[in-house]
C-alpha positions in Angstrom: -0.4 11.4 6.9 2.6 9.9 4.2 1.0 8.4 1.5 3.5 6.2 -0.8 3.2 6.0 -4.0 3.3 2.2 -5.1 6.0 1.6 -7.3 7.2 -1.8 -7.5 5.8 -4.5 -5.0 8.7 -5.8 -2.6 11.2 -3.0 -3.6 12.0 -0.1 -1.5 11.0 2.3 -4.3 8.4 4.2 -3.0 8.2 7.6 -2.1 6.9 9.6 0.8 4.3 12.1 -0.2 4.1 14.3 3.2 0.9 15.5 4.3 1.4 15.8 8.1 2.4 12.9 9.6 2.6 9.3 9.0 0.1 6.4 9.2 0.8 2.7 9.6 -1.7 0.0 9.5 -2.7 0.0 12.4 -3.2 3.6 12.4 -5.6 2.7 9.1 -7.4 0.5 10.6 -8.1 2.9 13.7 -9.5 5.5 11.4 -11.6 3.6 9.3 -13.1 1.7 12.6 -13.5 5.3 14.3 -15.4 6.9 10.7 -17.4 3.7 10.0 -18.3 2.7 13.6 -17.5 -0.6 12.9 -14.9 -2.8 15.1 -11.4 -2.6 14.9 -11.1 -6.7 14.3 -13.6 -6.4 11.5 -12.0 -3.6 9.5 -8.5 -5.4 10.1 -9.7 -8.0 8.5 -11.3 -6.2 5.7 -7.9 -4.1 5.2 -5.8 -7.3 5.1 -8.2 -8.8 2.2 -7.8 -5.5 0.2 -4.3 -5.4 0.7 -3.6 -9.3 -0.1 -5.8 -8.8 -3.3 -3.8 -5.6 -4.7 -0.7 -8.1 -3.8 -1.9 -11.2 -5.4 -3.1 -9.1 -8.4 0.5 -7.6 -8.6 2.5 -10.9 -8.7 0.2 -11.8 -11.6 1.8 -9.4 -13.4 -2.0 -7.4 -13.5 -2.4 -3.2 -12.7 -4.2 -2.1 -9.8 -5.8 1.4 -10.2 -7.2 2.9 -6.8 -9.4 6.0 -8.2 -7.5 9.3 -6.5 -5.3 7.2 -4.9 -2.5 5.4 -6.7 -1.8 2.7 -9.2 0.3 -0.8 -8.1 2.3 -2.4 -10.7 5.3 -4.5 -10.9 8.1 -3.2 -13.0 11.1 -4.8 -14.4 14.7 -3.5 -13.2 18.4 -3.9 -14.7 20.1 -5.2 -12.8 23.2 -2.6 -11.3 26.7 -2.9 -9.5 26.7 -2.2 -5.8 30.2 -1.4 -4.2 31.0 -1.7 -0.4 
């Protein structure tokens, strides 16, 4: 499983932390249905709120702290020269 640490919200700035694997959404949701016994649809739906909160939160400009899991914030940049 890669778990990202959550840098900058709409950036590319995050970085893998390997443990084995990786896991998309869709692989969340199948987990969580499979530990919790509940149906894939409703956990979908219950990932999507959780992960449109932490978003919403974000854009506010607020920090989102996930106990032993990882802290979402939005960070300013400078601006920097790209050359072809």
């Amino acid at each position: 499983m890669t778990f990202l640490a959550a840098q900058d919200y709409g950036g590319s700035t995050t970085q893998p932390h390997d443990m084995g694997g990786q896991m998309n959404k869709g692989g969340l949701v199948s987990e969580v249905a499979k530990r919790t016994g509940l149906s894939k649809a409703d956990v979908a739906r219950v990932v999507d709120a959780s992960i449109d909160a932490v978003r919403d939160a974000v854009v506010k400009g607020e920090r989102v702290t996930l106990a032993d899991f990882g802290t979402f914030e939005r960070k300013h940049r400078n601006e920097r020269i790209a050359r072809n």
